[in-house]
C-alpha positions, 0 to 999 in steps of 0.5 A: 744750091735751091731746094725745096720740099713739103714737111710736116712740123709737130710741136708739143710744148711745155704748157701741155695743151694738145699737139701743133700741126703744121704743114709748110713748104720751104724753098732756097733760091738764095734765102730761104722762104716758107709758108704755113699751107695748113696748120691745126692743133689737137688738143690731148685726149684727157687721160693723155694729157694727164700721163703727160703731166705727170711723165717725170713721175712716172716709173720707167716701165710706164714712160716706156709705154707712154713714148711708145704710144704717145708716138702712135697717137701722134702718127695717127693725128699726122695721119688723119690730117694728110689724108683729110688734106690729100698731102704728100710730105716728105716727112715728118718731123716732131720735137716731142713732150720733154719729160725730163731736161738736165743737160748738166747731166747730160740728160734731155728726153723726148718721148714720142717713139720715132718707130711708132710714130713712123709706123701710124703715120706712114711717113719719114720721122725725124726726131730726138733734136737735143741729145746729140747737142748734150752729148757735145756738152751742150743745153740742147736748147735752144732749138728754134735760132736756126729757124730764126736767122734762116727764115726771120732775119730781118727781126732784131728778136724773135721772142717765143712765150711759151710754158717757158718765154725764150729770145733770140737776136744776132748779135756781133755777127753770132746768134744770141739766144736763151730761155729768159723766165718761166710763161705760162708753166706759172700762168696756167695753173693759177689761171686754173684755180680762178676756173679757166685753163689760161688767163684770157688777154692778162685780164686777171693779171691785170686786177691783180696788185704787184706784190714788191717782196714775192717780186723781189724773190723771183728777180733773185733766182739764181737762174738770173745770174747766169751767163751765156747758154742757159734754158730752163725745164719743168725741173727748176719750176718744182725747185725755184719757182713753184715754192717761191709761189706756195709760200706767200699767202696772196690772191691768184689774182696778185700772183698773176700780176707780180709774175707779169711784172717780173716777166717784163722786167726780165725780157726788157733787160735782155733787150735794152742789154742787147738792142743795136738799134733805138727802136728795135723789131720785136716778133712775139709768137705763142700763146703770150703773144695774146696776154695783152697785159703782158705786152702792156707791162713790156711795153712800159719796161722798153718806155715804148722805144720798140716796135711789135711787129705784126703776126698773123695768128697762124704764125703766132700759134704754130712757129715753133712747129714750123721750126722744127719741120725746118730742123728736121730738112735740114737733117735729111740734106744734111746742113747743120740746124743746131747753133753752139753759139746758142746751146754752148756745145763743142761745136755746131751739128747736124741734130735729129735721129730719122726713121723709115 
């Protein structure tokens, strides 16, 4: 069967940045293709981005109000850039601003009201892409392998570096996928006491010195010792990361570049672990993709034997926008878009709550 169709992809990830908007057009004729035709990210109005921040702090009334205008700023964006572009999308499809992820509770939310996004935009929603997931005793993450086996399947791993850094691969004819390390979650903030919001290229990371004993402690987190469908929230950075990090008395600079060290260390033993071939294809996408220090370190850990394959900065900036306008046409045509091979669920779904 062929198909084919315009959909809009917004992603607001962890890292809390601004709203990735994407405008792609997937056809099937056999396999699937896309292509990223506009793409643009808004960054969150201040007093915006502060209640983001704070979200899981918030008192249940005040959340409320957040999901129901945060969708309303976020229909207005998706309305704003239709018009300015004259674009007719079939609909539009968000991940939303993760509040809160405890799938061991059964809990993962989204805010980012699918009415009120539905009404400011004027467009189809899909959204809410995790909990039915959860519901089948599921993380309800990872999301985006489905994107990956579909669209980049000739990548031996799709590595995403994030507020979080997740990876996928086939792997003995299952997709393998999971949250390997915290990212920028960790990055940014001390990028922030040195005076900029990120650390440009690594290059403070790089002057910094690898502090072995900090280095150690991170390598031992229990998140490390599990197998299977694991992924990561802002949860475990306030419980296992962030105290690990405010009890040292080391430089930001030295931070950076022990967290570096142990996010190498970390990625490249999922892909030696996991390689089928000796010089396996790496595609890096997010913000990381442009922490040339990191690369660097990686590239040391895999002692060179991988290939990084080439990205164009749309791509490297708005994929997981553009998964997750995939996600939600595969909801409207009915075609599952959540692995449980990837996430642990009962089984495979068909995930996303529509609008309008």
């Amino acid at each position: 069967m062929e198909y084919a169709a315009d959909l809009i992809g917004l992603m607001s990830g962890t890292s809390g940045d601004g709203l990735d908007i994407a405008y792609c057009r997937f056809k099937k004729e056999g396999n699937w293709s896309f292509e990223i035709l506009h793409a643009e990210t808004v960054p969150f109005p201040e007093d915006l981005a502060s209640l983001l921040r704070k979200s899981h702090q918030l008192s249940g009334e005040h959340l409320a109000m957040l999901d129901v205008d945060f969708g309303a700023w976020m229909g207005l964006q998706v309305r704003d850039f239709c018009q300015s572009k004259e674009l007719q999308p079939l609909a539009v499809c968000s991940h939303g601003h993760t509040v809160f992820h405890q799938p061991d509770k059964g809990l993962s939310l989204q805010i980012g009201n699918g009415w009120s996004l539905h009404q400011y935009s004027g467009l189809k929603v899909v959204n809410d892409f995790r909990m039915l997931d959860v519901q089948l005793g599921g993380q309800g993450a990872p999301l985006v392998p489905v994107g990956d086996r579909m669209l980049f399947s000739e990548m031996d791993f799709c590595l995403n570096l994030g507020g979080i850094a997740n990876i996928s691969m086939e792997h003995a004819g299952k997709r393998l996928a999971f949250d390997t390390c915290p990212f920028n979650l960790l990055l940014n903030p001390l990028a922030e006491q040195l005076g900029a919001p990120y650390d440009d290229k690594g290059a403070w990371a790089d002057q910094g010195k690898v502090d072995d004993e900090l280095l150690n402690r991170l390598n031992q987190v229990s998140f490390y010792q599990k197998a299977g469908a694991k992924s990561l929230g802002r949860e475990d950075m306030d419980r296992d990361f962030f105290p690990l990090i405010d009890q040292v008395a080391l430089s930001p600079k030295d931070i950076l570049a022990t967290l570096v060290e142990h996010y190498a260390i970390q990625i490249a033993s999922v892909i030696r672990k996991n390689a089928s071939t000796p010089k396996p294809k790496v595609l890096i996408t997010g913000g990381g993709a442009y922490h040339e220090y990191f690369i660097k370190r990686l590239d040391s850990k895999l002692d060179s034997n991988w290939e990084q394959v080439a990205a164009s900065n749309q791509l490297i900036e708005f994929k997981e926008a553009l998964v997750f306008a995939f996600l939600g046409y595969l909801r409207i045509l009915g075609i599952d878009n959540v692995l449980s091979d990837v996430t642990g669920a009962s089984r495979d779904s068909c995930s996303g709550t529509i609008y309008g």
